[in-house]
LOPA-72355 format. One record per residue (C-alpha): residue in one letter; x, y, z. Coordinates in steps of 0.1 Angstrom, whole numbers, plus 2048, in hexadecimal, padded with zeros to 3 digits. Each point is the difference from the previous one (the first is absolute). Layout:
# LOPA-72355
aXYZ/...
# end
This chain:
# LOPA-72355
x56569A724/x7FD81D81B/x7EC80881A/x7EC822804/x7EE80E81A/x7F18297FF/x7ED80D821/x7E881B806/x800805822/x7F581F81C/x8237FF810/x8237FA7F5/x8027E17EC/x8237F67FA/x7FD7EB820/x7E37ED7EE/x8157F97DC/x81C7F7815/x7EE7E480F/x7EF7F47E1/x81E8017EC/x8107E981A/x7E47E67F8/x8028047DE/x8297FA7FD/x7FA7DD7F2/x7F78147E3/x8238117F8/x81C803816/x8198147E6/x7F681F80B/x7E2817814/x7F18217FE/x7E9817812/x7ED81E7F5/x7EF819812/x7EB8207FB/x7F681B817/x7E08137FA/x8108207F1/x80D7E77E5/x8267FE80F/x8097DB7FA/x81A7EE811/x8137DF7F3/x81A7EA80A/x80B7E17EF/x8217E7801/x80A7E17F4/x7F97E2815/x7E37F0817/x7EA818816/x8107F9824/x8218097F0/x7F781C7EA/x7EE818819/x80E80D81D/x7EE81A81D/x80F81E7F3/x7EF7F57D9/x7DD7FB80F/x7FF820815/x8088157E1/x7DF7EB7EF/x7E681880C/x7DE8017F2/x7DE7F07FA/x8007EC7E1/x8197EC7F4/x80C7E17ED/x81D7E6800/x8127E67EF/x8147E3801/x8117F57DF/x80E7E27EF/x80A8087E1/x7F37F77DE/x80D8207EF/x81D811804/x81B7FA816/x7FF7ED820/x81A810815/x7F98267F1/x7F2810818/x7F981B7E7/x7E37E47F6/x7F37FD822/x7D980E803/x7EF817802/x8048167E1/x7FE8237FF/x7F381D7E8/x7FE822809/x7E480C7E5/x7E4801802/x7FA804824/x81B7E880A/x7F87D97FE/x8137E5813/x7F67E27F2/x8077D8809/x7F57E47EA/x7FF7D6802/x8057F17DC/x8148047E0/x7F58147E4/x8047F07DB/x8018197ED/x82381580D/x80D8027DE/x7E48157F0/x7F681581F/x823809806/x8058117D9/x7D780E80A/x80E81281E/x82380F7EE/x7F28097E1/x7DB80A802/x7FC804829/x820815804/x8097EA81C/x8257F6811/x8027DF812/x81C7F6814/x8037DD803/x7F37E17F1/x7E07FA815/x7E27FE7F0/x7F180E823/x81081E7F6/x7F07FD7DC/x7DB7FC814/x7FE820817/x8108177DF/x7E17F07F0/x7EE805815/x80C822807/x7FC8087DA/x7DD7F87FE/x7F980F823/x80E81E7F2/x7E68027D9/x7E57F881C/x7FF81E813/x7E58167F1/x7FE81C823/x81880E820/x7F37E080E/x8027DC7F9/x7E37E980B/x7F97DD7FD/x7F18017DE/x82180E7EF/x8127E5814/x7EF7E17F8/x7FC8137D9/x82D7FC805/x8017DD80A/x7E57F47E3/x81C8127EB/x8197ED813/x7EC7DE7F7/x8038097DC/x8258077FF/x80E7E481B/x8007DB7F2/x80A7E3820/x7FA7FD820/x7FF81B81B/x7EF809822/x80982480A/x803815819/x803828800/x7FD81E816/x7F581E7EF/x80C821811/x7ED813814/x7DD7E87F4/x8017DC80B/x8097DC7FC/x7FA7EF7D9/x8047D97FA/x7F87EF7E2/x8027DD7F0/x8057F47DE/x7E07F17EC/x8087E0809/x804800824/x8217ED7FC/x80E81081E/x7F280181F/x7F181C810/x7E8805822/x7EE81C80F/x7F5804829/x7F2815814/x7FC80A825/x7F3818817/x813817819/x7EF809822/x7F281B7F1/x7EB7F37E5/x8198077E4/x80D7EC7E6/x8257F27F8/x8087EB7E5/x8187E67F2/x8057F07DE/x81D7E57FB/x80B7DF7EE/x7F47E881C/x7E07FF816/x81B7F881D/x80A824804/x7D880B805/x7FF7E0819/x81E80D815/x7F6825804/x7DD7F6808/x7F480E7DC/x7DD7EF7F4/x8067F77DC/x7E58107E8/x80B7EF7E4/x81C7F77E7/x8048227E5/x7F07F47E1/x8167F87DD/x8048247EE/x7EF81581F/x80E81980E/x7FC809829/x80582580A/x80180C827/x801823803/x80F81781E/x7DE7FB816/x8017D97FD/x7E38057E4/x8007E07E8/x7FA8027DC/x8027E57E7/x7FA7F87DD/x8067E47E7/x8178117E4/x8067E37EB/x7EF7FA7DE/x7FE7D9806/x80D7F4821/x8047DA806/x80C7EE823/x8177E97F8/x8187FF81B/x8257F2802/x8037DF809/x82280080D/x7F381481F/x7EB7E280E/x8207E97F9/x81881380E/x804824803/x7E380B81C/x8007F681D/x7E67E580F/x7EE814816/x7F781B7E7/x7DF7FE7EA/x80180D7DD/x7E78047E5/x7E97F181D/x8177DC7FD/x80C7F781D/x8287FA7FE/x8017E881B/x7E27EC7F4/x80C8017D6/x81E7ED809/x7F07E7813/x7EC7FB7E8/x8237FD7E8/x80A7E3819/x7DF7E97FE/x8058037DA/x8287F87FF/x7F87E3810/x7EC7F47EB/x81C8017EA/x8177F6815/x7F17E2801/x7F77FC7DE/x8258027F5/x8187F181B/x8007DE804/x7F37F5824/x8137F781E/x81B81E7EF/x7F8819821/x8067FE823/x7FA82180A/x7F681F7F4/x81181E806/x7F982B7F4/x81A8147F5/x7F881D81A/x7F0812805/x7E880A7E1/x7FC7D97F3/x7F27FF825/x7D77F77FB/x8077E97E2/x8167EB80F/x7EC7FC818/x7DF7F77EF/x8197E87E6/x80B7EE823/x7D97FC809/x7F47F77E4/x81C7E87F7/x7FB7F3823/x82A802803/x80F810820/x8078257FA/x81D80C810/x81881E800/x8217F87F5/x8108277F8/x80481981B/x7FD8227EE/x81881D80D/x7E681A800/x81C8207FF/x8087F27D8/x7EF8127E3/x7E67E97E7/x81A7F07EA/x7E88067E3/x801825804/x823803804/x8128097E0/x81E7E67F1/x8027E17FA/x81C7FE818/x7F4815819/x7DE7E7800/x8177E0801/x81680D81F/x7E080C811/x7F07E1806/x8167EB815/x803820816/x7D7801801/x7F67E0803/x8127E1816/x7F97DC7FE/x7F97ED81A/x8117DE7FB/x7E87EE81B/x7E38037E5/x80F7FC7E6/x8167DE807/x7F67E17ED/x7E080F7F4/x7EC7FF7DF/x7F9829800/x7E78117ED/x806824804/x7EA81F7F4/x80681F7F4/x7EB81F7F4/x80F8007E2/x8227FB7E6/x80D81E7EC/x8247FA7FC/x8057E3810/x81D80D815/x7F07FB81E/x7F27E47FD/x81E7ED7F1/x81180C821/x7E67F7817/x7FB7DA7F2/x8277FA803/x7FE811825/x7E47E1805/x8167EA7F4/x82080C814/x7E97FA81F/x7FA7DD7F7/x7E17FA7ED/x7FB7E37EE/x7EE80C7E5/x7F38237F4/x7DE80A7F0/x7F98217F9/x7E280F7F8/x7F38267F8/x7DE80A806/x8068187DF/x7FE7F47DF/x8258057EC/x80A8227FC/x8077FD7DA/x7FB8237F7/x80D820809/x7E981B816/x7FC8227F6/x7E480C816/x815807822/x8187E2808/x8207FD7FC/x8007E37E3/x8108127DF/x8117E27F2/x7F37E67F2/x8277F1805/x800806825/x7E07EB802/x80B7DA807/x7E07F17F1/x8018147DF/x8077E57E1/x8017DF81C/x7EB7E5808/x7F57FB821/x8197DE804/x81F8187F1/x7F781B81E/x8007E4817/x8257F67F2/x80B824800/x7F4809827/x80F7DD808/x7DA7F180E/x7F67E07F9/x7D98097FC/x7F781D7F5/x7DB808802/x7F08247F3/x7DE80D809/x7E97FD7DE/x7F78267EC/x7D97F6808/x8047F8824/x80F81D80D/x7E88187EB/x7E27F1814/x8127FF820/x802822803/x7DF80A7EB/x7EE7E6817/x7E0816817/x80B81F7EF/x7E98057E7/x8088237F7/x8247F77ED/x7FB7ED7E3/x81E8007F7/x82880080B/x81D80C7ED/x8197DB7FD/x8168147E5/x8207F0812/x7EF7DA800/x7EF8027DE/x80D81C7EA/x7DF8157FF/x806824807/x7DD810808/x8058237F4/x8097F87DF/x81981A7F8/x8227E380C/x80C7F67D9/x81D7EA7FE/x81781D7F6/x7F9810820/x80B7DE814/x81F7FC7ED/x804828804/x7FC7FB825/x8197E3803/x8188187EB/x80481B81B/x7FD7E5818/x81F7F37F8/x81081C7F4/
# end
C-alpha cells in the first residue's frame, strides 16, 4: 500500500505534491519522494526515508523546480523497509528519461527479473519491483518508437505491452522527459487511481491524478472520473489529455481491504463512498453481534480509533447500547499495521493508544476494530481494557478473518503471521485473550461496500477467502513468497 499523486500544472508544482502527499501519509510513512520536470526535460528528484514533514526541508523544495511532477509515500511490501535505496520514485535514463512511482505489488518478480537480464539487457539495483515496472516500461517504450518523436499512440502501444508482460496489481505513475505526465492501472482496477481537473484564471487547464479523491477535494480539483482497469491517461506538455483503454479484457474488481481499512473515510473510490461502506459494515456486524453473543453481555460499545470509527457507531445504534470512547489515540504514532515487526507493532500500541480507566471500570465492553491480521494488536489492546478495569471484553471486527495471505499490495505474506489462519473463531478468541469474539460474515461485507455502486461487480476478498482474481497466484508462489519472507 502507497500513495501517489502526479500533477500537471501552469506553475511550479512541487508546492502542490507536497501538500497532497501530506494527506495521503496514512498511506506509507517509511519513506517519500518527489519528482519534478522542467520543460526542456531537466528533472529534478529528491527522496529520504521517513514521513513527509520530516523528509523535506526548504532548501529540497526550492531545488524542485518545474511544471509537472509526481510523488510518493511508501510502505513497503517489496524490498526493504528502511533502504532508502527502495524509496520512490525510480529512475531510467533511456529512453528519454522516465521517473516512475507505482501503488501495488507485482507477482510475477521472478520471471520479469530473468526477462530484463537476459533478453532486455537491463541492470536493476535493488529488489523493488517498482524498479522492475519503469525498466518495463522503459523497454517497451523504447521497441515503440517508430520516428524523432514520440506521440500518444506509441505510448499507449508501450503500456498495452506493459499489460501483457506485468501480472498483480499496480497503479503507476510516470514522467516522460521532455513530453508529459503517463498513469496507468492494471486490468483489474485493484488499485486505486483518480483523475481532476481545474482551470487557471486564464482559461487553461491543470491536472491531477492520485490514489484518493481527497487530494482532488483539497486542491479544489473537480474529479472527472476514476482511470479505468487496463487504460492508460497521458497529459502532455500543453495540459492536452489523451486516453485509451490498452487492456485486452479489463474487469473492475477492486480491493476490498481499502474500504476496511487502508483509505481514508472521506475519500471516494470506484464511485463508493469510504465513509458510507463502512457504515454500512456496522449495521451488518450488528446483526451478528447480536446473532452470536448472548444478551445482556455489553454495556458499552467502544471503536478502536480512529478507522473502526463509523461502524462502531452504527453497531452502538443499532444495538441500541451506549457508544462511548474509551482509547485516546496519540496522533504523532505511526499505524501499528504498517509498521514492520512484530515487536516493533507490540511496543507501538501502548505508546499510541491510552485507556481511559473511567470507561472502562466495571463494564461489559464490546469493542470494534477494522480488522485482525496478526493479532498483536489486538491481544494488546483487550488486556489494556482489562488493565483499566472492564468487566468483560467482546471484541468484534468489521472484516471477516484474514486467513489468507495478500499479494496484490499489502503487507500480508505469511500465512503464519496471520492469527486466524488454521483457528476457529472460539480458539482466536482464547489466543487474543477476549471472551467473545465476533467476525463480520464473507457476504456481508461484499454487499456493504458494493451496496448503490452498481458499476463494481465485484471485489477482490483474496485475504478473507483465498480467491486471488488474476489467476496467475499458484501455491508455489505463496510458499515462494513466505520463503524470502522469512529468509
Amino acid at each position: 500500500m502507497c500513495g501517489i499523486v502526479g500533477v500537471v500544472g501552469q506553475a511550479n508544482v512541487n508546492q502542490e505534491i507536497y501538500d497532497s502527499l501530506l494527506l495521503l501519509q496514512h498511506r506509507g510513512q517509511d519513506s517519500t519522494g518527489i519528482a519534478t520536470a522542467e520543460p526542456n526535460g531537466v528533472f529534478h528528484l529528491f527522496k529520504a526515508k521517513g514521513q513527509v514533514r520530516e523528509a523535506f526541508r526548504t532548501r529540497d523544495m526550492r531545488a524542485l523546480l518545474g511544471t509537472i511532477g509526481l510523488g510518493h509515500v511508501r510502505y513497503a511490501t517489496k524490498g526493504t523497509a528502511s533502504s532508502e535505496e527502495e524509496a520512490q520514485p525510480f529512475y531510467v535514463n533511456a529512453p528519454y528519461g522516465i521517473v516512475l512511482v507505482h501503488n501495488g505489488n507485482l507477482t510475477n518478480t521472478r520471471e520479469l527479473t530473468q526477462e530484463l537480464f537476459h533478453t532486455d539487457r537491463r541492470h536493476l539495483n535493488t529488489s523493488s519491483d517498482t524498479e522492475l515496472l519503469v525498466n518495463v516500461l522503459a523497454n517497451e517504450l523504447q521497441a515503440s518508437i517508430s520516428g524523432l518523436d514520440l506521440d500518444p499512440a506509441q505510448i499507449f502501444q508501450a503500456v498495452t505491452r506493459v499489460h501483457e508482460r506485468v501480472e498483480g496489481s499496480y497503479a503507476a505513475i510516470a514522467l516522460i522527459a521532455g513530453y508529459g505526465l503517463l498513469a496507468f492501472r492494471d486490468p483489474f482496477g485493484i488499485r486505486p487511481l483518480i483523475l481532476g481537473t481545474r482551470r487557471t484564471e486564464d482559461g487553461r487547464y491543470e491536472w491531477v491524478v492520485t490514489s484518493e479523491s481527497l487530494v482532488l477535494e483539497n486542491g479544489g480539483f473537480e474529479v472527472v472520473r476514476d482511470v479505468e482497469p487496463g487504460e492508460a491517461v497521458f497529459i502532455d506538455l500543453e495540459g492536452r489529455l489523451h486516453t485509451q483503454q490498452c487492456a485486452a479484457d479489463p474487469k473492475l474488481i477492486p480491493c476490498s481491504f481499502e474500504y476496511v481499512y487502508l483509505a481514508r473515510p472521506d475519500s471516494v473510490m470506484n464511485g463508493i463512498s469510504v465513509y458510507e461502506a463502512r457504515l454500512r459494515m456496522g449495521d451488518r456486524l450488528a446483526d451478528t453481534i447480536a446473532k452470536y453473543t448472548p444478551k445482556g453481555t455489553i454495556d458499552v460499545v467502544m471503536p478502536i480509533p480512529d478507522s473502526s470509527r463509523p461502524a462502531a457507531m452504527q453497531v452502538a445504534r443499532k444495538l441500541g447500547i451506549e457508544y462511548r470512547e474509551g482509547f485516546y489515540k496519540n496522533r504523532y504514532i505511526g499505524r501499528t499495521f504498517i509498521m514492520p515487526g512484530q515487536a516493533v507493532r507490540k511496543k507501538s500500541v501502548r505508546q499510541k493508544l491510552n485507556a481511559m480507566s473511567s470507561e472502562f471500570k466495571g463494564k461489559n465492553v464490546l469493542l470494534i476494530d477494522d480488522s485482525i491480521v496478526r493479532g498483536t494488536t489486538s491481544k494488546e489492546i483487550i488486556q489494556m481494557a482489562r488493565d483499566a478495569g472492564a468487566k468483560s471484553v467482546t471484541f468484534a471486527s468489521a472484516a471477516p478473518p484474514v486467513r489468507y495471505p495478500h499479494v496484490y499490495g499489502i503487507n500480508m505474506p505469511s500465512r503464519h503471521e496471520l492469527v486466524a489462519h488454521g483457528r476457529t473463531i472460539p480458539e482466536i478468541a482464547e489466543e487474543l485473550g477476549a471472551d467473545y469474539m465476533v467476525y463480520q460474515e464473507i457476504d456481508d461485507l461484499k454487499a456493504a461496500i458494493l451496496e448503490g455502486a452498481p458499476d463494481v461487480e465485484d471485489l477482490d476478498m483474496s485475504c478473507f477467502d483465498g480467491r486471488y482474481i488474476t489467476g496467475t497466484v499458484t501455491d508455489e508462489y505463496l510458499a515462494w513468497v513466505e520463503g524470502t519472507q522469512e529468509s
